[in-house]
C-alpha angles and dihedrals in degrees: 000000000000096000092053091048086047090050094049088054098048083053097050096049091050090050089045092052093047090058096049090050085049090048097050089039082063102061099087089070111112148071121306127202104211131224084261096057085214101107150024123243124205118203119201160153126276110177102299096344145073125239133154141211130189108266097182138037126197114220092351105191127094110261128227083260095051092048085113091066097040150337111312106250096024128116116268116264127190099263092154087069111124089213101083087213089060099057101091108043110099131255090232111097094007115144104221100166121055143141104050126161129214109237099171126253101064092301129126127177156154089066134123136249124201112198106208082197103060093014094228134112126218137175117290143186127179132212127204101191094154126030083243104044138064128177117201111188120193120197144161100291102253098015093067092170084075106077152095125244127205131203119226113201107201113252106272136146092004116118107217088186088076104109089240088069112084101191136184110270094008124125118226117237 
């Protein structure tokens, strides 16, 4: 009788602590603000896995300057994408980064980054060491000291409902 209370204990602790991992694994989950102040950035998560896409874009229209890239007024498109049929889909809504595992301790690796500005991806890891903080660092996929790490900071205090935020699933007025 003892062994079989023993070994529902045992089971319950290691289902407790699965879920907490899970659960911590899951706090990455959310909406960043990057360096650039330009985007939004939505973190989440993809089977077992985490990925992101931009969820909003500040002043999303080609300008005067970019015509070169697009029509003047539209909405930006990944014309840096070295595949020719990619080149017209729209930044808003991409996922760039996908595939990251959860390794404990606020790092996740093994993923992907696709960068719309140079059009290449590179390896990536990411790194929650504060609720309110997430590095992702890119870098050449198996020379990871080459690379550039940026600084999230987590949505807060921006009002997206401000006309120069084109967001994913809001109308334009």
């Amino acid at each position: 009788m003892k062994k079989i209370q023993k070994l529902i204990l045992v089971c319950l602790v290691s289902i407790g602590s699965f879920a907490l991992q899970a659960q911590e694994a899951d706090s990455i989950v959310g909406k960043y603000l990057p360096p650039e102040k330009d985007s939004v950035i939505e973190v989440y998560k993809c089977g077992a896995k985490y990925c992101g896409k931009t969820f909003c874009i500040k002043d999303n229209a080609y300008t005067e300057k970019e015509k070169e890239n697009g029509t003047v007024g539209t909405p930006y498109l990944d014309h840096n994408n070295e595949d020719p049929k990619l080149r017209k889909r729209p930044n808003l809504g991409m996922e760039f980064l996908t595939g990251f595992d959860y390794e404990g301790e606020g790092l996740y690796k093994n993923g992907k980054v696709y960068n719309p500005r140079d059009g290449k991806t590179y390896c990536a890891k990411m790194t929650l060491s504060d609720p309110n903080k997430l590095a992702l660092k890119g870098h050449i996929c198996g020379i990871s000291f080459l690379g550039k790490t940026n600084e999230w900071v987590r949505l807060t205090g921006i009002n997206l409902d401000d006309p120069r935020w084109d967001c994913v699933g809001k109308t334009k007025k």
